[in-house]
C-alpha positions in Angstrom: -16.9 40.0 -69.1 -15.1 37.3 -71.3 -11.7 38.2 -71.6 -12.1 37.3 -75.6 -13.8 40.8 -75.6 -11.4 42.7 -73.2 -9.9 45.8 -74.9 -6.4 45.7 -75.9 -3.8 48.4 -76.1 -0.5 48.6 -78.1 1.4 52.1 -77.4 -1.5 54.0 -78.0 -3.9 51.9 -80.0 -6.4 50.9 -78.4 -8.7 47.3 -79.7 -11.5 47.0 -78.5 -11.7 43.4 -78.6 -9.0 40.1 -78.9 -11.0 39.0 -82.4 -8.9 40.0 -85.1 -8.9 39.1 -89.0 -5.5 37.6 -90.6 -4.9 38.4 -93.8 -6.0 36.3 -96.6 -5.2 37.0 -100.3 -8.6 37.5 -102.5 -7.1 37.6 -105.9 -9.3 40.0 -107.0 -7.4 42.9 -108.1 -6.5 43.6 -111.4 -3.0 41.9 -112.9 -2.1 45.1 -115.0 -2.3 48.5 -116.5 -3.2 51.7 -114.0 -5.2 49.7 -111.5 -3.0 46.9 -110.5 -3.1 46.4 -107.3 -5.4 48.4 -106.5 -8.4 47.8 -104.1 -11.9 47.5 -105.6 -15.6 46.7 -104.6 -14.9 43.3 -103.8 -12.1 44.0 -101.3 -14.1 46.9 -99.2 -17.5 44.8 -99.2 -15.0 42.1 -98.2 -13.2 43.9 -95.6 -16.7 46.1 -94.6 -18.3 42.6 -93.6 -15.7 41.9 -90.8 -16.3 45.1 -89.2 -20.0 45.1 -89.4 -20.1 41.9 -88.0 -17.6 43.2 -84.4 -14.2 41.8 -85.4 -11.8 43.9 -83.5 -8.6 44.5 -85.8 -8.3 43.9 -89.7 -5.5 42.9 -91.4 -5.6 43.6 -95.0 -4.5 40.0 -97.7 -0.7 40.0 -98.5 -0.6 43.8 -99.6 3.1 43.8 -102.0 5.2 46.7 -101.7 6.5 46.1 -105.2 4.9 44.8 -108.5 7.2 42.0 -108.5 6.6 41.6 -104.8 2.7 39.9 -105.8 2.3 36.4 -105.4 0.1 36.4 -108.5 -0.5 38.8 -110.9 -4.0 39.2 -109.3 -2.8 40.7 -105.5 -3.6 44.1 -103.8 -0.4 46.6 -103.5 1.2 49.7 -102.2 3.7 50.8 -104.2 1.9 53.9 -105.6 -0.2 56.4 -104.4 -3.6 55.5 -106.8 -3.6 52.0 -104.2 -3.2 54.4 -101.4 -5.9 56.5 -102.6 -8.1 53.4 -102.9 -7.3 52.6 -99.6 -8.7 55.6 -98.3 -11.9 54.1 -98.4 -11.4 51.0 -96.9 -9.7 51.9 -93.9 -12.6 55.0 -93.1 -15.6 52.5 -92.8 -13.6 50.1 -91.1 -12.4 53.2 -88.1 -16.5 53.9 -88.5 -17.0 50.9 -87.0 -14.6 50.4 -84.4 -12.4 48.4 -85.9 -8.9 48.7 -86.4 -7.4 48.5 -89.5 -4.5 46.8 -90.3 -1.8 46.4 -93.7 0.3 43.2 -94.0 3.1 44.9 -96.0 4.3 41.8 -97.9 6.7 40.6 -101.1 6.3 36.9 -102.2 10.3 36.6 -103.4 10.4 32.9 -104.5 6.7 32.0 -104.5 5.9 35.1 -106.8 4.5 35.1 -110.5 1.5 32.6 -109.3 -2.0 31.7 -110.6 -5.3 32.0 -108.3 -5.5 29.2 -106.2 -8.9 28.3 -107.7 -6.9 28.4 -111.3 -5.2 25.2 -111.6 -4.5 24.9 -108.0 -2.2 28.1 -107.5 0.6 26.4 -110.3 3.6 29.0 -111.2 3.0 31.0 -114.5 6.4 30.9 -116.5 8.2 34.7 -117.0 7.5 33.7 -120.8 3.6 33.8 -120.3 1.1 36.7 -120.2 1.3 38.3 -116.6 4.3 36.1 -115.5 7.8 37.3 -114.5 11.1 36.0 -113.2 11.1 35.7 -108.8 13.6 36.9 -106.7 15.1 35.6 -103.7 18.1 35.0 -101.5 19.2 31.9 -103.3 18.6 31.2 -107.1 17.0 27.8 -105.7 13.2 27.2 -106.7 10.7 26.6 -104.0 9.3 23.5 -105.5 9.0 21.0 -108.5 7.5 23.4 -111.5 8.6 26.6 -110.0 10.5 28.9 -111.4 13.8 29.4 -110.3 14.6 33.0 -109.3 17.2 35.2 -109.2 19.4 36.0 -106.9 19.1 39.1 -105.2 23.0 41.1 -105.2 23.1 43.5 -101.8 22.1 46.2 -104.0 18.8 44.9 -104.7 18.2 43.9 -101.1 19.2 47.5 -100.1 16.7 48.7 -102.9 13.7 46.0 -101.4 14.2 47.7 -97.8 13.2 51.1 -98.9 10.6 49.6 -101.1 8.7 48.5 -97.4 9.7 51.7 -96.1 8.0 53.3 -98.7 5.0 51.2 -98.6 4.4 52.0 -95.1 4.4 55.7 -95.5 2.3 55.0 -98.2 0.0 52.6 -95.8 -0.1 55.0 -92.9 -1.3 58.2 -95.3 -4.1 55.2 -96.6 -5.5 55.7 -93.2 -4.1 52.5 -91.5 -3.2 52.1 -87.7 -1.1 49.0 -87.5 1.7 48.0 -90.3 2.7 44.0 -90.0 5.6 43.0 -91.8 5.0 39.3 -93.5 8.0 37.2 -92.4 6.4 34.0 -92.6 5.1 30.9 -95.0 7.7 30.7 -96.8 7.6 34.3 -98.7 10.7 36.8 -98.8 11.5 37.7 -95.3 11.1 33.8 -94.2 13.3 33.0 -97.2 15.9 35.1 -95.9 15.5 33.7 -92.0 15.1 29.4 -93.2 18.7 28.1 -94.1 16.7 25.8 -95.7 16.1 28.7 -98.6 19.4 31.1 -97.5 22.4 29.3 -98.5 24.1 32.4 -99.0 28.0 33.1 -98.0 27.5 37.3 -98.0 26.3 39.2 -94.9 22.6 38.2 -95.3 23.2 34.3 -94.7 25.2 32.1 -92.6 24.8 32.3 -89.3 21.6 33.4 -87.5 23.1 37.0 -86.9 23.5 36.7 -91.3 19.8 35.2 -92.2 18.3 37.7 -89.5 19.7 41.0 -91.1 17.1 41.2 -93.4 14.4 41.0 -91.6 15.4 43.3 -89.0 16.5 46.1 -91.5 12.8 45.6 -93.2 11.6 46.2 -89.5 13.9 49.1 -88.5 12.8 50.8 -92.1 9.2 50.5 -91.8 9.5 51.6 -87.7 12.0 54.3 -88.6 8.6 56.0 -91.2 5.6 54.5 -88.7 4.4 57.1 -85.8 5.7 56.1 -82.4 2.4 56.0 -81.1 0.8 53.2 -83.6 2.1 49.6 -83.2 4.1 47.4 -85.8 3.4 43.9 -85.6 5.6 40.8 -87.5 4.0 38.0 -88.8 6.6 34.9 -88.2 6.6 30.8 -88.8 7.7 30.1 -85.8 9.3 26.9 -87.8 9.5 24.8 -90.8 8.7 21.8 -89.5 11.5 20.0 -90.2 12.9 18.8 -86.8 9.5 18.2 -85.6 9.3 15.4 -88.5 12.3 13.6 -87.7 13.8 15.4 -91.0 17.7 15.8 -91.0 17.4 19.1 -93.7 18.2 22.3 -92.2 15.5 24.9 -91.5 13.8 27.7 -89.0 13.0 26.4 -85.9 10.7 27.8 -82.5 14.4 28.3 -80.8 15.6 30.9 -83.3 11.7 32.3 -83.2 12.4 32.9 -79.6 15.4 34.7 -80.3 14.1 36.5 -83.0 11.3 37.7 -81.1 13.7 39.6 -78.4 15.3 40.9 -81.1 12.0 42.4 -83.0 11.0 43.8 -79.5 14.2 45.6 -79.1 13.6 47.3 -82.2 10.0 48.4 -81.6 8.0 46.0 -82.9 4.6 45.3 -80.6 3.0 41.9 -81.2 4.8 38.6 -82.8 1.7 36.9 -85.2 3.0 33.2 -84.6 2.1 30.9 -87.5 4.1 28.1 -88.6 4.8 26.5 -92.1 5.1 27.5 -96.0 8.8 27.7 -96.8 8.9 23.7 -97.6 6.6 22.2 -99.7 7.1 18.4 -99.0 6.8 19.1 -94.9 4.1 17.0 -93.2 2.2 19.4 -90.8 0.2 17.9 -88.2 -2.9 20.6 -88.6 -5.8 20.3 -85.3 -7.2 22.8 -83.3 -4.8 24.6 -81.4 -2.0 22.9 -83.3 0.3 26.6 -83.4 -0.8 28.2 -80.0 2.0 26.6 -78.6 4.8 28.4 -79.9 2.8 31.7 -79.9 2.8 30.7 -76.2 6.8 30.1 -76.1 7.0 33.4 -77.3 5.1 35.1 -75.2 6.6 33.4 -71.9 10.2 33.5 -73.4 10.7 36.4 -75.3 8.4 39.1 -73.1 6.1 40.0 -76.8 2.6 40.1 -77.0 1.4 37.6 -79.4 -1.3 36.7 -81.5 -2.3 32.8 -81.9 -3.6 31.7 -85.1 -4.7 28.4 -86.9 -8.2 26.5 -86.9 -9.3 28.6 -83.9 -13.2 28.2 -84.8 -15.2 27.9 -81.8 -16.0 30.9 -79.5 -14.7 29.1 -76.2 -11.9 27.5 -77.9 -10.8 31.2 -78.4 -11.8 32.5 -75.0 -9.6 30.0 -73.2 -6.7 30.8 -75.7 -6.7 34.4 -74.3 -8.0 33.8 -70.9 -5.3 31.0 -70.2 -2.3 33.7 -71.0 -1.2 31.5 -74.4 -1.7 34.5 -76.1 -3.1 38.6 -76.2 -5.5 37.6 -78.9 -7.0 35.3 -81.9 -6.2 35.9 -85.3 -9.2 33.8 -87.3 -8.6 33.3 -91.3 -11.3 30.6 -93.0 -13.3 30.6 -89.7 -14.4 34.6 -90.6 -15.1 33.7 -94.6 -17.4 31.6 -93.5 -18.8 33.5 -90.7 -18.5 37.6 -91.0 -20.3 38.0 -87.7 -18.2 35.3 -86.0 -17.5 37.9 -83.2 -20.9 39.1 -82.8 -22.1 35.7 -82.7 -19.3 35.0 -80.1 -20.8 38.0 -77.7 -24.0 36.4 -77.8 -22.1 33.0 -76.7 -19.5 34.3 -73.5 -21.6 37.4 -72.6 -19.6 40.0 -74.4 -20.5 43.1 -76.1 -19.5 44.2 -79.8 -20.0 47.3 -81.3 -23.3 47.7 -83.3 -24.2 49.6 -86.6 -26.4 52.2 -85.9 -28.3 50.7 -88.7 -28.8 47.6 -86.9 -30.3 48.7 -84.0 -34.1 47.9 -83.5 -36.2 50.1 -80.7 
């Protein structure tokens, strides 16, 4: 059997295959009143597709665990129990299935108060304009030209955001899902916290790597401390900034402090590191190819003693296969490849000789 299609298990979760969906905001929830947030047809027929078509493990878009915590006005949430409920839904046809579902339990800090991307290009909407409001982050620095520049988070706040993704998990697991991931990468709240490019603080949360790490790893002890020891919590990381690769004298995260992040996540019960890279500076050149972030998803792995997932223009079936089957990482994460294809995986069986799971509905004598 390809090893692409090899069953996976994480305490005691079992995937039944290495093809999982990373989450990828749809912007298609409503901006206010009693169903903001909130799933709707679009996202189950969405998420329903991926699972009909074999993909292994699901991880919901960006899902905030705040209002403020969107990156537009337009994201999925789980801050109150109506989302939850909405949830419900979701996460039954996907176990129907076979396949696992997942939550990325996310807040945007900085890069929050955002159009659609197909709405002129993603562009910041001002506090001042319908839908908009004022980002918060480690640092009252902006992200980029035209951005709004946030405020500051005091220790209070951060202490207040930390139950908020507690919250949201409890929330999450009582929606029916099996695997929480905290988002700590491109370029969103956690990462701002862990990049001294966006953490210039002089408190506790900054500094030194022990400082920019704190909140990250109380985020992960207070969703851990609410999630069932038998389900897994994975992290979502970029594993850097891209700034040393490029010659670039600015400060930022780098693989070295991923590594040493990772060995701290896994001491506090986190299961798989989702290694992507990127996000936190706009003006960054990233050299984007096939493959181009399996390598420090493969660091990880061989450094730090995690399971990973590799992710980034991973689109062909054998590509994939030797990704897993080479020991650079415990399994694929696709993102554009699976909107364009929903039965990628199934497709992939056909390919390598492995074996989905098939609708009843699909089945012809």
């Amino acid at each position: 059997m390809s090893t692409l299609f090899e069953p996976v298990t994480l305490r005691s979760l079992t995937v039944p295959n290495r093809i999982w969906m990373a989450a990828m905001c749809q912007y298609s929830a409503a901006p206010d009143g009693d169903q903001a947030g909130v799933p709707n047809d679009w996202h189950f027929t969405h998420l329903a597709a991926r699972a009909t078509g074999g993909t292994g493990l699901i991880i919901t878009e960006a899902t905030a665990v705040s209002p403020e915590g969107r990156i537009s006005p337009y994201d999925l949430g789980i801050w109150n129990d109506t989302q939850a409920e909405a949830f419900r839904r979701i996460t039954a046809f996907l176990k129907s299935q076979g396949t696992v579902p997942g939550i990325q339990l996310a807040h945007a800090g900085r890069k929050a108060s955002t159009e659609r991307t197909w709405v002129d290009r993603g562009a910041p909407i001002a506090p001042d304009v319908q839908h908009g409001w004022t980002p918060v982050a480690p640092t009252a620095a902006p992200f980029g030209p035209g951005s709004t520049a946030p405020e500051e988070l005091s220790t209070d706040a951060i202490e207040a955001i930390v139950g908020q993704f507690a919250d949201a998990a409890r929330r999450a697991l009582d929606a029916g899902f099996e695997v929480a991931e905290v988002h700590g990468a491109h370029g969103y709240l956690v990462h701002q916290f862990l990049s001294p490019h966006s953490n210039r603080r002089t408190d506790a949360y900054g500094g030194d790597f022990a400082g920019r790490t704190r909140f990250a790893l109380e985020v992960v002890d207070a969703v851990r401390a609410v999630w069932p020891d038998d389900l897994p919590v994975f992290f979502r990381v970029s594993a850097t900034d891209w700034l040393r690769e490029n010659g670039d004298d600015r400060e930022g995260w780098t693989a070295e402090e991923t590594v040493r992040l990772a060995k701290e996540l896994r001491a506090r019960g986190v299961d798989l590191l989702d290694v992507s890279t990127g996000g936190n500076v706009p003006d960054v050149k990233i050299p984007v190819g096939p493959d181009y972030q399996v390598p420090y998803a493969q660091r990880v792995r061989e450094e730090a003693g995690l399971p990973v997932a590799a992710v980034g223009m991973i689109t062909d079936p054998e590509q994939a296969e030797a990704i897993v089957a080479s020991g650079k990482a415990d399994a694929v994460l696709l993102g554009r490849e699976l909107l364009r294809d929903p039965y990628w995986a199934r497709h992939a069986a056909t390919k390598l000789g492995g074996e989905v799971s098939t609708p009843d509905q699909y089945h012809r004598a």
